[in-house]
N, C-alpha and C positions, 0 to 999 in steps of 0.2 A: 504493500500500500504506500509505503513511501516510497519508492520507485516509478510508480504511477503518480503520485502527486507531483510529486518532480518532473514528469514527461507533462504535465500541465502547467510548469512553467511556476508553483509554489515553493517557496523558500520556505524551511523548519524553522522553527525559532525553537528557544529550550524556557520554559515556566517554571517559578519557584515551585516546592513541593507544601512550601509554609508560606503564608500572608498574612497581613493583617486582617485581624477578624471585619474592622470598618470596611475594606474592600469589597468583600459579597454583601454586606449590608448596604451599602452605594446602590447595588445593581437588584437587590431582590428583597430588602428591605428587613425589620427584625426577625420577621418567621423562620429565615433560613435556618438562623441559629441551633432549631431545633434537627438539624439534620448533621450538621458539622461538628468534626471532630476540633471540639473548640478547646482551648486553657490559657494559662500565662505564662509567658517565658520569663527568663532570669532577672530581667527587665522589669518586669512587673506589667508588660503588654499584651494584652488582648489579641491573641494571635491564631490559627487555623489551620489545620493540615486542609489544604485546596479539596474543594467539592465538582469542583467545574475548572477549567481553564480561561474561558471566555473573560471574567475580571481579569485575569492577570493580565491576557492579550489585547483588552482594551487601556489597560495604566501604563504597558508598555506604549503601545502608539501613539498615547497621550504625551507623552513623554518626548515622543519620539518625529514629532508630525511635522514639526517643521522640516526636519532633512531627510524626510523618506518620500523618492518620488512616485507618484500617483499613477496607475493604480498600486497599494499593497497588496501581496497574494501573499499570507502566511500560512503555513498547518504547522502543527504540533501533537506529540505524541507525547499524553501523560500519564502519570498512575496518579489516584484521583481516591479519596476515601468519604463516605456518607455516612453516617451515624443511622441507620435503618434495619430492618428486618432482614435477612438473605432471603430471595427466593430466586425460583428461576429465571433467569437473566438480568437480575440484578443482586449485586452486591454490595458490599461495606467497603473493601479493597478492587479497582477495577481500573481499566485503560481505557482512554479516550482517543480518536482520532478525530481532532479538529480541522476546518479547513475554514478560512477567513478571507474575504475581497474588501478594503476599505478606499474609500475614495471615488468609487465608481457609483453613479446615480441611476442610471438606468438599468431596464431587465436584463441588459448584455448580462451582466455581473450574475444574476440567479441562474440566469441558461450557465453562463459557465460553470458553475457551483455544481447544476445537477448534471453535465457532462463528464466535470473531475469524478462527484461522486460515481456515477456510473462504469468511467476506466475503474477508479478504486475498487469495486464492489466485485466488478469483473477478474480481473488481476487476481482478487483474493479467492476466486472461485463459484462465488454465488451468482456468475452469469445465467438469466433468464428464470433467475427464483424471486424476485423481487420487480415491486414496480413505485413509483411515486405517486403521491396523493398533492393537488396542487390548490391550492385557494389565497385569499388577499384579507387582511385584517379591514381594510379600510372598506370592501364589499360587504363585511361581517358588521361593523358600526354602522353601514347605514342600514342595512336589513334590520337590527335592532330599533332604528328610529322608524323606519317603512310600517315594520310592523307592531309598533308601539308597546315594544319590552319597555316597563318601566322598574327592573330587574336585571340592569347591562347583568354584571360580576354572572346572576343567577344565569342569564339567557345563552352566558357563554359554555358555562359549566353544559352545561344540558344541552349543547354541540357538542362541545368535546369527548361529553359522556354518551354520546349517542351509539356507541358500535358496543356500548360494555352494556345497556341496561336494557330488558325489553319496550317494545313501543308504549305501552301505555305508562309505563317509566319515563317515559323520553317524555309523552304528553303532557304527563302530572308535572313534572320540571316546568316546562311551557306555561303552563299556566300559572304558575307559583311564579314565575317572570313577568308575568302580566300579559300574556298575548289570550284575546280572543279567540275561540272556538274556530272560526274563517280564520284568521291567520295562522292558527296554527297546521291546519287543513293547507294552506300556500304555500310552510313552511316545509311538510314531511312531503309534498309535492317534489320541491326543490331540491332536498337531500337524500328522497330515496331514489337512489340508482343503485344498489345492492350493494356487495362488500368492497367493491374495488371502486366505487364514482362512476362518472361519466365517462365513456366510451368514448377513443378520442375521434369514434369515426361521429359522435355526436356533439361532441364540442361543439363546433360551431353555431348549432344549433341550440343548445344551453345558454352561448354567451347571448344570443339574441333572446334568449328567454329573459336573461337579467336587463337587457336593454329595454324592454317592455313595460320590465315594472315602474322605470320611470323613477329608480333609485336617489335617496335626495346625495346630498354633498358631503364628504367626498366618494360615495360608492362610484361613478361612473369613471373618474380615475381611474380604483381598482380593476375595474371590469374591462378598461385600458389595458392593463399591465398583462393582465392575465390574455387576454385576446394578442398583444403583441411578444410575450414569449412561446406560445401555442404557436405562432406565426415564424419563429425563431429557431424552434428545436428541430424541424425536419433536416434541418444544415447540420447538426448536431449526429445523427442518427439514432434518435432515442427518442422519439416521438411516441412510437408504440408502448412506450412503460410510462407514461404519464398520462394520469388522468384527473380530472378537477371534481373537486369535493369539498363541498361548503363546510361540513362538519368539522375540518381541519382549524384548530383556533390556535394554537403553539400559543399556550403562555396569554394571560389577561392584559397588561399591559406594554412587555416587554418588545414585543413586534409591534413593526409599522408600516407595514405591504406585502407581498408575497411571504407566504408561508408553504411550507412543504413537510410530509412525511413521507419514509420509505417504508413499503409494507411486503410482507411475505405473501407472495403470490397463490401460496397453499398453505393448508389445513385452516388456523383460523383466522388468516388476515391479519397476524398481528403486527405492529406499529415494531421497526427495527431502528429509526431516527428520527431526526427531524431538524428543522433550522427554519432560516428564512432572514426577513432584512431588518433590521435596527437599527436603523439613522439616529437615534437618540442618543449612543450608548456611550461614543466617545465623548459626550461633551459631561456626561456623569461626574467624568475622570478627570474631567479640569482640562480636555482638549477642545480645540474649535470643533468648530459644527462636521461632521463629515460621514456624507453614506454608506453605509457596510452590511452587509450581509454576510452570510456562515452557516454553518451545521457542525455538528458532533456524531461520530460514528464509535456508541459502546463496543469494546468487547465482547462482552457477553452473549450480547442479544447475536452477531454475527456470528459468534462461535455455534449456538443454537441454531441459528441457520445451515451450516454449513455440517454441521454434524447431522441434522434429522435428513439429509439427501447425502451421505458418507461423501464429505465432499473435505470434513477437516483433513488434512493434515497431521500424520503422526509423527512423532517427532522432529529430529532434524534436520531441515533439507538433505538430500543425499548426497553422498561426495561425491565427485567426477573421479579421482584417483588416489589408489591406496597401493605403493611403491613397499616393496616386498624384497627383502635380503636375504637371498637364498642359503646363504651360510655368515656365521659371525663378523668374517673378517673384511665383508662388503655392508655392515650399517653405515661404515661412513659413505661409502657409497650411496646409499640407499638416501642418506640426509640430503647428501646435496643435491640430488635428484626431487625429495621435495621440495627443496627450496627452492631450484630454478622454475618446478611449475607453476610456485603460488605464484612469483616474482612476474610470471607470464601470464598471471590472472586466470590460476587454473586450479579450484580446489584439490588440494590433496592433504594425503596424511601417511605414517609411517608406524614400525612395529615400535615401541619404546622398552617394552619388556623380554628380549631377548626370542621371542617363540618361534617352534618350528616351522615349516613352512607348512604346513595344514592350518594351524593355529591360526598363520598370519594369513590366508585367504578364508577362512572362516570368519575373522574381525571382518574384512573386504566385504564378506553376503553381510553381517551384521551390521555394517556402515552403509548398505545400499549402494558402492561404487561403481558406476558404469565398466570401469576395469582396475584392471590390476597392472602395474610393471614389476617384472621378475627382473632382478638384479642377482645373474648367476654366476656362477666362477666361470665357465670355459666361454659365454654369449659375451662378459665382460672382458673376456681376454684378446677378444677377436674385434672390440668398440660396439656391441650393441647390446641391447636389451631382447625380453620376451615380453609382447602387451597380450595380453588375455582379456578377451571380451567377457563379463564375468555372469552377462544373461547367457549369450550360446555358449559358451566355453570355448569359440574358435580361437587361437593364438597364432602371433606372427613375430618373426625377426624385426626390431628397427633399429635403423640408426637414431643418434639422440635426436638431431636436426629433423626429423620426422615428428615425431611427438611433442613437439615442440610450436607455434605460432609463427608464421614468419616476421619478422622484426620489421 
């Protein structure tokens, strides 16, 4: 995944693992506290093992804003501790993989975001198990006035909660919001399109449904943005995994236009990330005004993915080469042999423990090495090696200059 973030052109930055406790209280106010692993240092300061990344990468750019040219593309890779219950796909101890655009005001910047995430996701395996869920806070504020919620906090809750509780769950919320019997009847009109949203072969047909209602201000923006990334992404190639869904609210105040989640394709749709854009958040930090968007990609929840379709990963990448000393008095042989290959950008590894040459091609299947090179007394007498293919078993003479990369 970092590999892929970097073929999209984001630079890593590195986040403390400790802040100060004021920092996430800036961005999400006293409640957090209840999650964080909070105390006080030697200092006598108010301080925090990190719950999230996203404060420390906004106090950074604040910091930072004047000398960093525009656009910023950062990600970051952190370990990240919640004070919460364990359960499945989530934890108390876990890694996050961030990806940030600051400075950039237009949907250019989201279409990029779900393009990187997309290479990401792919990269790591879970090509064609996932899709994205697409909607706009500012679509979501005037529907709330449209349809005279006079219960914002409540009317958003009861979106958000709309895939976890049954319909008449969903209804009674509605109403405890303030929406009339008809509006709410307009409202499940608009958000039932089944587990996945709107079809993107029907988008454009939805977006003219929102144009209808004659949305007061700023809804017709949003319904802007979202009509001109829909219009974006076919350049992208990932048009077919995005689909728009009113129900998507990411956060009550925190967003301020496009919002997105990533969801599992199969069994029960559940929600894998999410992000969207906060134009608000650098100026929290004591930076000037500047528009940004992002997302977070858990661990866990990915690992969950990628294991229910045996798609993890067991251990450690496999080595490409495990160079083998057919007898004692050729280890040093054998060393300098792995060092000319890593030196060549060529994983390898070597016996360290004296073992016979069964032993030492036994390590070789137990490391998953593509092959093996035999370093033998009579092949070494003569300037070559034996490479062994370690799936067929076929073996051949080389000289070094062969197994080697041309320079």
């Amino acid at each position: 995944m970092r590999a892929a973030a970097r073929l999209a052109g984001f630079q890593e930055l590195e986040t403390p693992s400790v802040e100060s406790l004021e920092l996430y209280r800036v961005k999400s106010g006293e409640g957090i506290s209840s999650q964080l692993w909070g105390f006080q240092d030697k200092g006598g300061r108010d301080v925090a093992l990190a719950p999230e990344s996203t404060p420390s990468v906004a106090r950074i750019y604040a910091e930072r804003a004047k000398a960093e040219p525009l656009p910023v593309k950062w990600f970051t890779v952190s370990k990240l501790w919640r004070y919460e219950e364990p359960q499945a796909g989530r934890g108390r101890e876990f890694v996050q993989f961030n990806l940030d655009i600051f400075g950039a005001a237009g949907v250019e910047a989201e279409v990029e975001l779900l393009a990187a995430a997309s290479l990401l996701l792919d990269q790591a395996g879970a090509a064609g198990l996932y899709a994205f869920r697409l909607n706009d806070r500012e679509v979501l504020e005037s529907l709330a006035k449209l349809l005279g919620a006079t219960d914002r906090p409540r009317f958003f809750r009861a979106l958000d909660n709309r895939r976890k509780v049954p319909a008449e769950a969903f209804r009674a919320e509605l109403r405890g919001a303030g929406l009339s019997e008809a509006n709410i009847e307009r409202l499940v009109e608009l958000v039932d399109h089944g587990p996945e949203g709107v079809d993107p072969a029907e988008s454009t047909a939805f977006l003219a449904q929102l144009d209808a209602l004659a949305l007061p201000e700023p809804g017709p923006a949003g319904v802007a943005r979202l009509r001109r990334i829909l219009e974006l992404l076919p350049r992208t190639g990932i048009e077919d995994r995005v689909r728009l869904d009113l129900s998507i609210v990411r956060g009550f105040d925190y967003y301020t236009g496009p919002v997105f989640e990533a969801f599992a394709r199969e069994g029960d749709a559940r929600s894998l990330f999410g992000g969207g854009r906060y134009d608000r958040l650098i100026e929290l930090f004591g930076g000037p005004p500047t528009p940004a968007c992002g997302l977070a990609i858990g661990d866990m929840t990915l690992e969950l993915l990628l294991r229910s379709h045996d798609r993890w990963p067991e251990g450690e990448p496999p080595l490409d080469t495990y160079v083998v000393a057919v007898s004692p008095e050729l280890i040093p042989v054998a060393i300098e042999w792995v060092a000319k290959l890593r030196r060549a950008g060529i994983s390898a590894d070597g016996d360290l423990l004296g073992r016979s040459l069964s032993r030492q091609l036994k390590e070789a299947a137990r490391r998953r090495a593509r092959r093996a090179i035999l370093v033998a007394p009579r092949e070494h007498a003569r300037g070559v090696v034996v490479e062994r293919d370690l799936t067929t078993g076929a073996q051949r003479e080389c000289r070094p200059e062969e197994l080697l990369p041309a320079a």
